[in-house]
KEKE-3310 file (N, C-alpha, C; in steps of 0.2 Angstrom, whole numbers, plus 5000, padded with zeros to 4 digits):
npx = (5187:5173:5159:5141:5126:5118:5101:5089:5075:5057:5042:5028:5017:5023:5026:5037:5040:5037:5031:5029:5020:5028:5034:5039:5049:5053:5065:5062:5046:5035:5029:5024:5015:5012:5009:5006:5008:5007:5017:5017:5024:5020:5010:5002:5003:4994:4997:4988:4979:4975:4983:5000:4996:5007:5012:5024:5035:5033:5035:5049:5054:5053:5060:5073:5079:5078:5077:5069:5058:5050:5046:5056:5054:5063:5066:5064:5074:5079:5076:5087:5096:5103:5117:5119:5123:5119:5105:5102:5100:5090:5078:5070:5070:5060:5057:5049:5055:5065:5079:5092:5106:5119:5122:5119:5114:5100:5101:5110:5106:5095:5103:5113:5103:5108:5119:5120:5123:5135:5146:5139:5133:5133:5140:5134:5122:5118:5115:5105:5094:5095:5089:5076:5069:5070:5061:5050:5044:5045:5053:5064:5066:5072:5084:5096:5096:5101:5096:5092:5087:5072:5055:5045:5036:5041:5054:5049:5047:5057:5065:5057:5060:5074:5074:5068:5073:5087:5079:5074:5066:5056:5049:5048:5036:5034:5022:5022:5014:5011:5017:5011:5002:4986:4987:4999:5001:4990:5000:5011:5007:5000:5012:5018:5009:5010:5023:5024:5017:5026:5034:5038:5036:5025:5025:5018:5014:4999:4989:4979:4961:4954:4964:4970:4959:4960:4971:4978:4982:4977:4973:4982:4976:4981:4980:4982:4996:4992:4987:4975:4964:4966:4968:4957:4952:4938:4935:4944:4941:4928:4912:4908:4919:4932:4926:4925:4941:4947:4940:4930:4916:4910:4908:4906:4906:4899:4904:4898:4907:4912:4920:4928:4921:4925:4921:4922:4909:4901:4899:4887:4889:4885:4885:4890:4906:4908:4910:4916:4907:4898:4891:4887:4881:4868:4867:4862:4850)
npy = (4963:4971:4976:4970:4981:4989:4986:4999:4995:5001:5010:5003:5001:5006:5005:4991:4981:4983:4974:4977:4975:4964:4952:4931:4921:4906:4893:4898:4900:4910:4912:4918:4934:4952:4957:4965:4975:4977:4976:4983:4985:4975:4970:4954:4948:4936:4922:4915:4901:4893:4875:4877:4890:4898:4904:4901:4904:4915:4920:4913:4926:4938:4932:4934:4924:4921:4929:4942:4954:4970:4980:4974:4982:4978:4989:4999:4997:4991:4972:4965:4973:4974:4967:4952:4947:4959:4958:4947:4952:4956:4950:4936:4917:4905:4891:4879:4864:4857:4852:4844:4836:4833:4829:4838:4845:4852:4865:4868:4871:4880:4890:4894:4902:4917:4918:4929:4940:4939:4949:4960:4956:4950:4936:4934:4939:4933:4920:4921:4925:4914:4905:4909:4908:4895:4890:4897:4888:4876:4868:4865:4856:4846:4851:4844:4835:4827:4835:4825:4816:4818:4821:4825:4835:4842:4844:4856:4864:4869:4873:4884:4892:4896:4904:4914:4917:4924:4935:4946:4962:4956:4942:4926:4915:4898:4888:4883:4877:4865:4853:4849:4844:4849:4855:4860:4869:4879:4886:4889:4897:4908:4913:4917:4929:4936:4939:4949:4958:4963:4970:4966:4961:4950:4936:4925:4910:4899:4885:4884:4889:4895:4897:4905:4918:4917:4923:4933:4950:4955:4947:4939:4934:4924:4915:4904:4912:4924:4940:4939:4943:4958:4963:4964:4951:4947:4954:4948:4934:4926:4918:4918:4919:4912:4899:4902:4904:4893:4881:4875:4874:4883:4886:4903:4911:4918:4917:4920:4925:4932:4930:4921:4909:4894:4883:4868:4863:4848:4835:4822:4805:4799:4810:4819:4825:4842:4860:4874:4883:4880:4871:4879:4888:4880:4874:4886:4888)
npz = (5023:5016:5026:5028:5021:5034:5036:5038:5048:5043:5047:5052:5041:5032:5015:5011:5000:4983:4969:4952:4937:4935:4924:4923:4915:4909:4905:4890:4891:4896:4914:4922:4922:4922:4934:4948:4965:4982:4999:5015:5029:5043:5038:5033:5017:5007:4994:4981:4972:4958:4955:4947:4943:4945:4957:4965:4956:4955:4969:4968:4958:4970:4981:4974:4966:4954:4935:4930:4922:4921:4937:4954:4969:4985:5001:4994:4983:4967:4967:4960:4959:4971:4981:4986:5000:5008:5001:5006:5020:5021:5017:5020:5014:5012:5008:4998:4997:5010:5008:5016:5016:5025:5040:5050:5067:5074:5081:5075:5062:5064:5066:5055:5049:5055:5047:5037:5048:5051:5053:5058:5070:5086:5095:5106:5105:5094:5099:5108:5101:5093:5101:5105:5093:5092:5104:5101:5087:5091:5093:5102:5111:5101:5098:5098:5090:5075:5059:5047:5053:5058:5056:5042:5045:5056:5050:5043:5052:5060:5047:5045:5062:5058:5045:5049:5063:5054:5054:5047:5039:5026:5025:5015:5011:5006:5006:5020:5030:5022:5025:5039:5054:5059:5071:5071:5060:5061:5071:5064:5054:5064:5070:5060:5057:5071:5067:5056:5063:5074:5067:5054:5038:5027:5015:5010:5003:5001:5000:5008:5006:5018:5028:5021:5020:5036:5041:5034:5031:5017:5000:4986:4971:4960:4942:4929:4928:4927:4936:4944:4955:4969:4984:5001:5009:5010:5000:4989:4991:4986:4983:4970:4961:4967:4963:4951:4946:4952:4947:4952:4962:4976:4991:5000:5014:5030:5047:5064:5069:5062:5053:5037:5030:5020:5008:4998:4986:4985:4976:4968:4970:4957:4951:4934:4930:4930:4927:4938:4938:4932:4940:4950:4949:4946:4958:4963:4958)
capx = (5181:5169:5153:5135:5123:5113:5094:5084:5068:5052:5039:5023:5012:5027:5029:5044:5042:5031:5029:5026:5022:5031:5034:5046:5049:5057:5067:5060:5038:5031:5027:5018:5014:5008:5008:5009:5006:5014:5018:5017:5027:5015:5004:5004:5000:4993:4997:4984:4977:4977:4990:5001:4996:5014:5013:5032:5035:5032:5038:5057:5056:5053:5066:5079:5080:5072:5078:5062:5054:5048:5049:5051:5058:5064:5069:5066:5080:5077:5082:5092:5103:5104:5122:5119:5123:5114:5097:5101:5096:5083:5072:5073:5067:5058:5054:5046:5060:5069:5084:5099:5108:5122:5118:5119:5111:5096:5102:5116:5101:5093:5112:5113:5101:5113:5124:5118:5123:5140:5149:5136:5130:5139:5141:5128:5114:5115:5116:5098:5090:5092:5087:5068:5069:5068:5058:5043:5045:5042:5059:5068:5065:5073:5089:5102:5094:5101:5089:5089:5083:5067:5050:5043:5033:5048:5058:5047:5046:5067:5066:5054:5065:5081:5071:5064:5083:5086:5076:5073:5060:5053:5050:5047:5036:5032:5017:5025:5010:5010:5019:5010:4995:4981:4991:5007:4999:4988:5003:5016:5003:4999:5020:5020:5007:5015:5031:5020:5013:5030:5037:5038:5032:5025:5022:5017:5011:4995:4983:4973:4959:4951:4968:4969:4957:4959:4978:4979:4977:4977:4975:4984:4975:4983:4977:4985:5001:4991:4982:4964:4962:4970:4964:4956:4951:4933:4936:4946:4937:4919:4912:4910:4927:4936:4923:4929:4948:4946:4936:4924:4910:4913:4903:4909:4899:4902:4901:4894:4912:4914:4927:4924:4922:4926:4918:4917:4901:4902:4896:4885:4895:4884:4885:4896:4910:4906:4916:4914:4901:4889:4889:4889:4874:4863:4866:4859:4845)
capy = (4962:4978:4972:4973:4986:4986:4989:4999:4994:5003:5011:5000:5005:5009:5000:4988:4978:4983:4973:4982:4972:4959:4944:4930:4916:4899:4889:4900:4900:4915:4911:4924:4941:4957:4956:4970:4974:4979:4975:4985:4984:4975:4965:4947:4944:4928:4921:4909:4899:4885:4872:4879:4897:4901:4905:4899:4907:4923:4919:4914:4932:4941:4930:4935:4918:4921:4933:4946:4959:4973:4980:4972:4985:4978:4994:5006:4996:4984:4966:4963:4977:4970:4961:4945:4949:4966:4954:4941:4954:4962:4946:4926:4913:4898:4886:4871:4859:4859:4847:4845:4830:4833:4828:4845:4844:4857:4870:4874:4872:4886:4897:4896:4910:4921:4918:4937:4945:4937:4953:4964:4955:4946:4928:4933:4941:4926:4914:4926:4926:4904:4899:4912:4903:4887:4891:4898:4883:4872:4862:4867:4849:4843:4855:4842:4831:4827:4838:4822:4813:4821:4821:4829:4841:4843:4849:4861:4868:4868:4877:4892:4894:4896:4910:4920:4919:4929:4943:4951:4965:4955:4935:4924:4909:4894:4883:4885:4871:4859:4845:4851:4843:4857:4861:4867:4873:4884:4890:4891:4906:4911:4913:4922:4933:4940:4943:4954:4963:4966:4977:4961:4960:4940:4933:4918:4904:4896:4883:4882:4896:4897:4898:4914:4922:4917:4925:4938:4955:4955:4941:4942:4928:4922:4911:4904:4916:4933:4942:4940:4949:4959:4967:4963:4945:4949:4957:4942:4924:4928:4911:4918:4920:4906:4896:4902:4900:4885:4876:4869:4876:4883:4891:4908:4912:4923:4913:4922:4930:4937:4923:4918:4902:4891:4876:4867:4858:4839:4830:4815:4798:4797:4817:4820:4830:4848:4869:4877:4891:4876:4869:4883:4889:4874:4874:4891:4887)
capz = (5020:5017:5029:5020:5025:5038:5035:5045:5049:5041:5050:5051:5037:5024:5009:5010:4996:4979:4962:4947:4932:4935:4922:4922:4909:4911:4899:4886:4891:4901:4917:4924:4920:4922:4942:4950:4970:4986:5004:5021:5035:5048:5035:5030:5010:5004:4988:4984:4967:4956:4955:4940:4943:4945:4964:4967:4953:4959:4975:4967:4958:4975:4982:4968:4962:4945:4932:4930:4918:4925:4944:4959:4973:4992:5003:4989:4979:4963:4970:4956:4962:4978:4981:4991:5006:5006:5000:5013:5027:5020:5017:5022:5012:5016:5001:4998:4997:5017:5008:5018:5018:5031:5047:5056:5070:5072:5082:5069:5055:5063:5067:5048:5048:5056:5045:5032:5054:5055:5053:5061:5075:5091:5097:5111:5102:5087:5103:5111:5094:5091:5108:5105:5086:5094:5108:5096:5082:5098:5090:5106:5113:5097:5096:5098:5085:5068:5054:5044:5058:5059:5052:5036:5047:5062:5046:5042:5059:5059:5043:5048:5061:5052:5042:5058:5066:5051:5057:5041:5035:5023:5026:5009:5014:5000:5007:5025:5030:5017:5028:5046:5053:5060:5076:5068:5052:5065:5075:5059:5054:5069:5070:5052:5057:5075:5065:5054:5069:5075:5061:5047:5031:5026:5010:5009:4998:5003:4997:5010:5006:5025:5031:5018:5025:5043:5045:5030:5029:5011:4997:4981:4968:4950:4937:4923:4926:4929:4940:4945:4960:4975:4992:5008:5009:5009:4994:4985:4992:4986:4979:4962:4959:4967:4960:4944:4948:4955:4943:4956:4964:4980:4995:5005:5021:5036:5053:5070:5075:5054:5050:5033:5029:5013:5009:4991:4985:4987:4970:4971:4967:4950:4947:4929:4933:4927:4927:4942:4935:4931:4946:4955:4945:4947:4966:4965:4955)
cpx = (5176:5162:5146:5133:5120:5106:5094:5077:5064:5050:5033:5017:5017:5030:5036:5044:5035:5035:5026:5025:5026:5032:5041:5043:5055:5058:5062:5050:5037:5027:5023:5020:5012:5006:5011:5003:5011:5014:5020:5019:5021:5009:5008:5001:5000:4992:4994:4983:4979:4983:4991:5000:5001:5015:5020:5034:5038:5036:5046:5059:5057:5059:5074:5080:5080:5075:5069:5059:5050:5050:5050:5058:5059:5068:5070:5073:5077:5082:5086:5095:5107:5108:5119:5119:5120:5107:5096:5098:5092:5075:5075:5066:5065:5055:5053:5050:5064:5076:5089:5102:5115:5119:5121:5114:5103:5096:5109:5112:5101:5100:5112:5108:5104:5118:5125:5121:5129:5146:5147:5133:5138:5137:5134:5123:5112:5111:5108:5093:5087:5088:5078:5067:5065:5064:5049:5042:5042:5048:5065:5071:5069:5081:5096:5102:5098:5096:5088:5086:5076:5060:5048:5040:5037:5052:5056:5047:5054:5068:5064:5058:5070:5079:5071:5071:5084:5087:5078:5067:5055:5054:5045:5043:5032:5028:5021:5022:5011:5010:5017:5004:4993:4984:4995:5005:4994:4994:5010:5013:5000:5007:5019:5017:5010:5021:5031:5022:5019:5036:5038:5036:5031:5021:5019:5010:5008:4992:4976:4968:4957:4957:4971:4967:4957:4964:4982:4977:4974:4978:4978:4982:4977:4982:4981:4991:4998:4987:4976:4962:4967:4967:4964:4952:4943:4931:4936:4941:4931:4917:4912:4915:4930:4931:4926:4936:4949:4942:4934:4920:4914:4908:4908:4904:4903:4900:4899:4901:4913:4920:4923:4925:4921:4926:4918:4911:4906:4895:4893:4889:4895:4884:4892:4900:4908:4912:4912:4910:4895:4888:4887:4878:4868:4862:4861:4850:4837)
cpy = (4968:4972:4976:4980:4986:4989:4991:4999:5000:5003:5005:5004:5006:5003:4996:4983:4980:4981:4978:4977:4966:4953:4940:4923:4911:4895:4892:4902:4905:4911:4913:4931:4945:4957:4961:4970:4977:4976:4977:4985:4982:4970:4958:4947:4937:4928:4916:4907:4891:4882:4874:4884:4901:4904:4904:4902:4913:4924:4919:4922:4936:4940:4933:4929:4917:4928:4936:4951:4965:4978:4976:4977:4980:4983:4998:5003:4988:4977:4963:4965:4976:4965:4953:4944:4952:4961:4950:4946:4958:4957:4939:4925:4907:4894:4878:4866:4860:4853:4850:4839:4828:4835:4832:4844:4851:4862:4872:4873:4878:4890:4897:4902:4916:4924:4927:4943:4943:4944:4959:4963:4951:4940:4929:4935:4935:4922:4916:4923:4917:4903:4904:4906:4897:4886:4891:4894:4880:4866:4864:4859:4842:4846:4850:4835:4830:4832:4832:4816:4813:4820:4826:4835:4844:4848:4855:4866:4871:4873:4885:4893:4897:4904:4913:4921:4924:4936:4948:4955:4961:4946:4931:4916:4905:4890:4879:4877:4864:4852:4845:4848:4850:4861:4863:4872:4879:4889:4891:4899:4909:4917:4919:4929:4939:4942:4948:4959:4965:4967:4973:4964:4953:4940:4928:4914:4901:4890:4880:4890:4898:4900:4906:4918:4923:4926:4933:4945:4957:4948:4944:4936:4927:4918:4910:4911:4924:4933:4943:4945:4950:4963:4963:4956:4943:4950:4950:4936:4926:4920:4912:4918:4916:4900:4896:4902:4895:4878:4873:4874:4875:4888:4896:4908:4916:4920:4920:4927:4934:4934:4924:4909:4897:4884:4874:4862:4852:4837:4823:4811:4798:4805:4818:4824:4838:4855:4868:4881:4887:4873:4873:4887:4884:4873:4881:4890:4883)
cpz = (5022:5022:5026:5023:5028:5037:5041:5044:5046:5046:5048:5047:5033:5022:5008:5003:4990:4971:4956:4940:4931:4930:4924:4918:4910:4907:4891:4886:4896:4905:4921:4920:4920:4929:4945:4959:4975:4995:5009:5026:5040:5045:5034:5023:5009:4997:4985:4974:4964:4956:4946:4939:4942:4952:4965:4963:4954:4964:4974:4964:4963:4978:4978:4965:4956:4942:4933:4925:4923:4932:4950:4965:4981:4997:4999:4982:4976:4967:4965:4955:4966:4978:4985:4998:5008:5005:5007:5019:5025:5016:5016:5018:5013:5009:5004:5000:5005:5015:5011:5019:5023:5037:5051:5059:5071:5077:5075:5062:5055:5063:5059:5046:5049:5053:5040:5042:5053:5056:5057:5069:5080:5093:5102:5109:5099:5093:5106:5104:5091:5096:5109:5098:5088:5098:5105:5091:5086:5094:5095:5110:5110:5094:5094:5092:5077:5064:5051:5045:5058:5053:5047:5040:5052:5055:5045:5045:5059:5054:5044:5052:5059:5049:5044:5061:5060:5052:5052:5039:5032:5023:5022:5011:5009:5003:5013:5029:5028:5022:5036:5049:5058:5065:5073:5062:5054:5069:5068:5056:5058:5072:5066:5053:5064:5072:5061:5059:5072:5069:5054:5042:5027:5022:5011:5004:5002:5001:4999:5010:5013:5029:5028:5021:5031:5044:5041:5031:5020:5007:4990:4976:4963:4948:4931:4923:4927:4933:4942:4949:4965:4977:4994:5005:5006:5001:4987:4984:4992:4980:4972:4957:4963:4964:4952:4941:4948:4949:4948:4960:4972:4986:4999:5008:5024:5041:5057:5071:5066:5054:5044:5031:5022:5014:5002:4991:4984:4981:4974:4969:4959:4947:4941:4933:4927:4929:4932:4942:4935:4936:4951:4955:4946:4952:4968:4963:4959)
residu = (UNK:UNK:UNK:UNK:UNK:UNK:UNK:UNK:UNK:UNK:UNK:UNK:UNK:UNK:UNK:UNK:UNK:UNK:UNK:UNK:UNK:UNK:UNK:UNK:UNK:UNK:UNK:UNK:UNK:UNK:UNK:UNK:UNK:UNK:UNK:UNK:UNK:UNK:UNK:UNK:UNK:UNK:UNK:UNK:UNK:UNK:UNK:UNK:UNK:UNK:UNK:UNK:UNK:UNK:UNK:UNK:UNK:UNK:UNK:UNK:UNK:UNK:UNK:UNK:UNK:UNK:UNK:UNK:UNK:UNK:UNK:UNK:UNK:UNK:UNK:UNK:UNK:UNK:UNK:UNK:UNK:UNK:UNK:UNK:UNK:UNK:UNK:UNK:UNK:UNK:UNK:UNK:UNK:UNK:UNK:UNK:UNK:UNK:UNK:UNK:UNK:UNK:UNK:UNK:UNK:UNK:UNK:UNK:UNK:UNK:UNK:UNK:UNK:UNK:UNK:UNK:UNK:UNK:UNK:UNK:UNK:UNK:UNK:UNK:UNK:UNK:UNK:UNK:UNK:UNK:UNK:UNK:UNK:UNK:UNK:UNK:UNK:UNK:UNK:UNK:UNK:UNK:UNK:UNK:UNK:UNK:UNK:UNK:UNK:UNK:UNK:UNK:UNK:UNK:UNK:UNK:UNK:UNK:UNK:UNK:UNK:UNK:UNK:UNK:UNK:UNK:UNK:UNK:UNK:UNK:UNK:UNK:UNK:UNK:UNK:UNK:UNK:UNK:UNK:UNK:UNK:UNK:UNK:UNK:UNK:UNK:UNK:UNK:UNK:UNK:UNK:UNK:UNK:UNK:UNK:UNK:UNK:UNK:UNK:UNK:UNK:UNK:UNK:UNK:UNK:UNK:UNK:UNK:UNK:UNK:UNK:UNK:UNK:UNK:UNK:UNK:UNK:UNK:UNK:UNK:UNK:UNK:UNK:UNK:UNK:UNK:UNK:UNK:UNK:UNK:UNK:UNK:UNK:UNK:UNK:UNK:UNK:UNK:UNK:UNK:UNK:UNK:UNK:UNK:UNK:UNK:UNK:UNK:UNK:UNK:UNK:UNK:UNK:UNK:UNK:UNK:UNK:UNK:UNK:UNK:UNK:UNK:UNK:UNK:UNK:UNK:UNK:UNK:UNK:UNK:UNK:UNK:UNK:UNK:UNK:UNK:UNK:UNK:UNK:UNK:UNK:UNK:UNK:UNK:UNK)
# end
């Protein structure tokens, strides 16, 4: 068996993965479109927006999962060039769904990540590479654990590792949080963003916007299927325009350290419900 190729690492600051235009289409309905952008060895992108915006969407494109229109390159090469193997080490995916219904216990969840190395790597690196995995998950405690024993947010944590084991360029993460309370959902992006800093590349699906800008260098925003906005975070979560995304009224501020901080308006009991512009308008007034 020919063995795949091995990637080599990007310098920090060069483009490992960039969108061009991007559409895709499901069961015959365009689901996004016109999405174009790119990502840097060393940054974390945030993918953020309404529910139904196509964020997943976007994110199975990236992945390969989804046919696509357009470009999207990883390592200089369309990913729907890209064999399988070949894709497998050059970006992990981490999606919403963590089903498994064989009770593997959760050191061989995460060793499934190794699997894109089994040709490339050795029994003692994989074996160095799980026992960090588990250590920074903070799911070391819980290694000899069944996975379908565990909790909605323990899987989560299980899952990221498995990803990170990996140890790919480019790491795909769908709303990585969702099932975490504040300390994990802190340390799962505190995770994303050191993996960044050492020579990574992180997508990720958000829908927490504070946690956007906390952890991003970049946000990438879409509405209804196309592109609103992309830069610096600054740039992006200005109340005028998540207000108007969002359909609801919403405040940006700058605290004391230059955080920014997002907050929406809180209607009275008896106030109608209103678009986000007019209420946003009327506060200002």
């Amino acid at each position: 068996m020919k063995p795949p190729q091995e990637p080599t690492p990007a310098a920090i600051g060069t483009t490992v993965l960039e969108a061009r235009d991007v559409a895709v289409s499901l069961g015959g309905t365009e689901i996004i479109s016109g999405i174009s952008f790119d990502v840097k060895a060393g940054e974390v992108l945030s993918i953020i927006g309404p529910n139904g915006a196509g964020k997943s969407t976007l994110l199975g494109a990236l992945a390969g999962d989804y046919g696509y229109r357009g470009s999207i390159t990883i390592d200089g090469t369309e990913v729907s060039d890209w064999n399988n193997p070949d894709l497998a080490l050059r970006r992990a995916v981490l999606r919403q769904s963590n089903a498994i219904s064989f009770p593997f216990n959760v050191v061989d969840v995460v060793k499934m990540g190794r699997a894109p190395w089994r040709l490339l790597s050795t029994v003692e690196n994989d074996d160095r590479i799980i026992a960090q995995e588990l250590l920074r998950s903070d799911t070391y405690q819980f290694a000899e654990r069944t996975f379908t024993s565990l909790s909605g947010g323990e899987r989560a944590r299980v899952a990221l590792a498995r990803a990170m084991a990996q140890r790919t360029q480019v790491l795909l993460l769908d709303e990585p949080t969702a099932a975490l309370d504040i300390n994990y959902q802190e340390q799962v992006l505190a995770l994303a963003r050191r993996y960044a800093r050492q020579g990574g590349a992180v997508i990720v699906v958000l829908h927490d916007l504070a946690a956007a800008a906390a952890y991003s260098d970049r946000v990438l925003m879409i509405d209804e299927g196309g592109m609103r906005e992309w830069g610096e975070p600054e740039r992006v979560l200005t109340s005028e325009l998540v207000s108007e995304v969002y359909r609801h009224p919403v405040r940006v501020r700058t605290d004391e350290n230059g955080e920014l901080l997002i907050t929406p308006v809180r209607f009275p009991d008896e106030a109608p419900a209103s678009t986000g512009n007019d209420a946003l308008k009327k506060e200002k007034e």
